[in-house]
C-alpha positions in Angstrom: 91.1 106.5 23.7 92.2 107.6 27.0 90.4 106.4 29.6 89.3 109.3 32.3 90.2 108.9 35.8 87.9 109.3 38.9 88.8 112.5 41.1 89.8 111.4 44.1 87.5 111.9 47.1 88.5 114.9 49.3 89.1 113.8 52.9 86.2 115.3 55.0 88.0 116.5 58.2 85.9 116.0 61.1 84.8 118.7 64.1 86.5 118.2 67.3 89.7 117.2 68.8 93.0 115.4 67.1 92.7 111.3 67.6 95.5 111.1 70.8 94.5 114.8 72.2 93.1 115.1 75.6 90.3 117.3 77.2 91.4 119.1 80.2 87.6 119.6 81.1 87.2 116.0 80.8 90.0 115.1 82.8 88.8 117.6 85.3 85.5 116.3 85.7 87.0 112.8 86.0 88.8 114.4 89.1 86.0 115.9 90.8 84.0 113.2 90.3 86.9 110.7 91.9 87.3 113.1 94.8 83.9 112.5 95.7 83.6 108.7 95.4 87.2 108.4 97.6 85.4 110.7 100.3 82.2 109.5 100.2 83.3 105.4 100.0 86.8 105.0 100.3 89.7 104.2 98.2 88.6 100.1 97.8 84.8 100.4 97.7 85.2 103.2 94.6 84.6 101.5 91.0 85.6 103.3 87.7 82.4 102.6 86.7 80.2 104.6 89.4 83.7 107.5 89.1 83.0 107.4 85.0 78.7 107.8 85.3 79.6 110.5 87.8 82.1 112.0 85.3 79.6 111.8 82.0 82.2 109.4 80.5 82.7 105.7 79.8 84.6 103.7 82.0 86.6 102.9 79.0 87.1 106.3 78.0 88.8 107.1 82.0 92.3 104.9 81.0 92.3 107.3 78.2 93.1 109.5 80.9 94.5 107.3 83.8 95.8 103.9 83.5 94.9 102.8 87.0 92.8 103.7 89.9 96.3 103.7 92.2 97.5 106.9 89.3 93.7 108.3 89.6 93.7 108.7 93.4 97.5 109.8 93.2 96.3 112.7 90.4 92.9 113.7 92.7 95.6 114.0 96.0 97.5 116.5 93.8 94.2 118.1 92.3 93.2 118.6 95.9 95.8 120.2 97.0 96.0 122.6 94.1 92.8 124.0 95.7 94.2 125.3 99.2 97.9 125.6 98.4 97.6 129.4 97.7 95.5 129.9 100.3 98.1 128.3 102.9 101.2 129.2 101.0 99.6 133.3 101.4 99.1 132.4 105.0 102.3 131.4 105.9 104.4 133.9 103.7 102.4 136.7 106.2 103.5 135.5 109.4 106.3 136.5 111.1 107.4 133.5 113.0 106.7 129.7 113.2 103.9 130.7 116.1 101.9 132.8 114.3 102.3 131.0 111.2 100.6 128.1 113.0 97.9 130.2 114.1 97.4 131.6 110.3 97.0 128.2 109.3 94.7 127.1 111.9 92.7 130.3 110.7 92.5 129.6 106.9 91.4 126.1 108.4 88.4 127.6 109.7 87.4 129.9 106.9 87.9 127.5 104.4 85.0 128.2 101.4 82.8 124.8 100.0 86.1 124.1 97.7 88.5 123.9 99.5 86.5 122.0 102.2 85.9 119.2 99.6 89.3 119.5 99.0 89.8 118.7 102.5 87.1 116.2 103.5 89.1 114.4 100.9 92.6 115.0 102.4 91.7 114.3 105.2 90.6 110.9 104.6 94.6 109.9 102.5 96.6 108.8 106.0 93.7 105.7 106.1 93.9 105.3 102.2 97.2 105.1 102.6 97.4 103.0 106.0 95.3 100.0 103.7 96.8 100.4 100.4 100.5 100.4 99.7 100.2 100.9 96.4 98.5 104.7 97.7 100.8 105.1 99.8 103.8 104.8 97.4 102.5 107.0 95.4 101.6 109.7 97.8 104.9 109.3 99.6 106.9 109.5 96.1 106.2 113.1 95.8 103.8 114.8 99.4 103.1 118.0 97.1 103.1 121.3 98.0 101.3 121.5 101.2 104.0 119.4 102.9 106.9 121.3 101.1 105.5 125.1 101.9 104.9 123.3 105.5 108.6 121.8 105.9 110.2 125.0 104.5 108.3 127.1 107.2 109.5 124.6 109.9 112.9 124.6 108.2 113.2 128.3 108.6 111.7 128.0 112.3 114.6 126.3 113.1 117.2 128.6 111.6 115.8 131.1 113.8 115.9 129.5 116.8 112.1 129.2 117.5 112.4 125.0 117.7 115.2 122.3 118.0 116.0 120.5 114.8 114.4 116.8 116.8 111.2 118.3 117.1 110.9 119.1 113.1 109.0 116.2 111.8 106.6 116.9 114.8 105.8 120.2 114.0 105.8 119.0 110.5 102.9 116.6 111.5 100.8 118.5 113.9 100.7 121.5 111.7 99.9 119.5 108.6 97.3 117.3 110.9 95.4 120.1 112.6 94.9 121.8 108.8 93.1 118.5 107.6 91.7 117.9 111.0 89.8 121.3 111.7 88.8 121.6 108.4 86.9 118.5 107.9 85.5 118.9 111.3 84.5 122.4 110.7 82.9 121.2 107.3 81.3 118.8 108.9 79.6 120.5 111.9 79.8 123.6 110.9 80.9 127.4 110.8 79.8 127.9 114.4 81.2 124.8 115.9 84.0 124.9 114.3 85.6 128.5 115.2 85.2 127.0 118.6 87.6 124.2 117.5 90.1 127.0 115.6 89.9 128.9 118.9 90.3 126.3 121.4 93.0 125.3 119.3 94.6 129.0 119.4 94.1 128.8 123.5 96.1 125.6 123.3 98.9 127.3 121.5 99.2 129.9 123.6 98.9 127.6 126.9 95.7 129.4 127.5 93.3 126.2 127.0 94.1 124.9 131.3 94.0 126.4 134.1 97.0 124.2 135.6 99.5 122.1 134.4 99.5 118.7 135.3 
């Protein structure tokens, strides 16, 4: 007599992502959470743990996502700066020289909405980061982002023009780059009112209207 066999079981395929896929959203959260810790308590002070609570994840669940903090802080400098590049890259694209393309910048500095003021706040905060912790630093330094490339190119085409020597590049560079990060914090920080005083005192000094006299 033949002997009957047992059906298989059917495999039940269960609601959510693949095993090995990623959330976005999750990853997203982790940043915005990360961004705040590396503001609010530095770079060294900052424990997955308190970054993971923050997130509504596991601390476990973050190297899913990031395999170190160095790569974490790396992806939040990137994440940051995907909040204000358009912003800066608009503003510089308008202007019609290296001059006023200064003073744009120092004017999306001072009108910067809550975002891209975190976005700052945190920005402004790297040059220290990366000052203590080489392993920041050789990150950050591996690849500026856009900020500093839309930045350089404007410089770069300053020069072409004739509006500034080719020795004074990596100043302009700089100051440009270090009054964005600069004013913004401080106009997040004191606020509005205080802070178009700083974006137009800066404008004065531009324009060599801040003195009476040279010294």
């Amino acid at each position: 007599m033949p002997t009957r066999r047992t059906p298989k079981p059917k495999k039940v395929h269960k609601l959510g992502r693949p095993p090995g896929q990623l959330s976005d959203d999750t990853r997203k959260s982790i940043l915005i959470a990360a961004r705040d810790q590396f503001a609010r308590v530095g770079f060294e002070r900052a424990t997955n743990r308190d970054i993971a609570a923050a997130a509504g994840v596991t601390a476990a669940a973050m190297y899913r996502y990031f395999d170190s903090k160095p790569e974490l802080y790396d992806a939040v400098v990137r994440d940051a700066m995907s909040e204000i590049v358009p912003r800066v890259r608009g503003a510089l694209a308008s202007a019609p020289g290296l001059r006023a393309a200064f003073r744009s910048l120092l004017q999306v500095a001072g009108t910067m909405d809550g975002r891209e003021q975190s976005a700052m706040r945190f920005l402004a905060g790297m040059p220290n980061e990366m000052q203590r912790h080489p392993q920041v630093a050789k990150r950050v330094l591996a690849d500026p982002g856009e900020i500093f490339v839309a930045v350089n190119e404007l410089v770069a085409a300053g020069i072409r023009a004739g509006e500034i020597s080719s020795d004074k590049a990596q100043r302009a560079v700089s100051v440009m780059i270090a009054t964005l990060m600069g004013l913004s914090a401080y106009t997040s920080t004191v606020g509005v009112e205080l802070g178009s005083e700083a974006q137009q005192g800066f404008i004065d000094l531009l324009e060599s209207q801040l003195f009476l006299t040279s010294s």
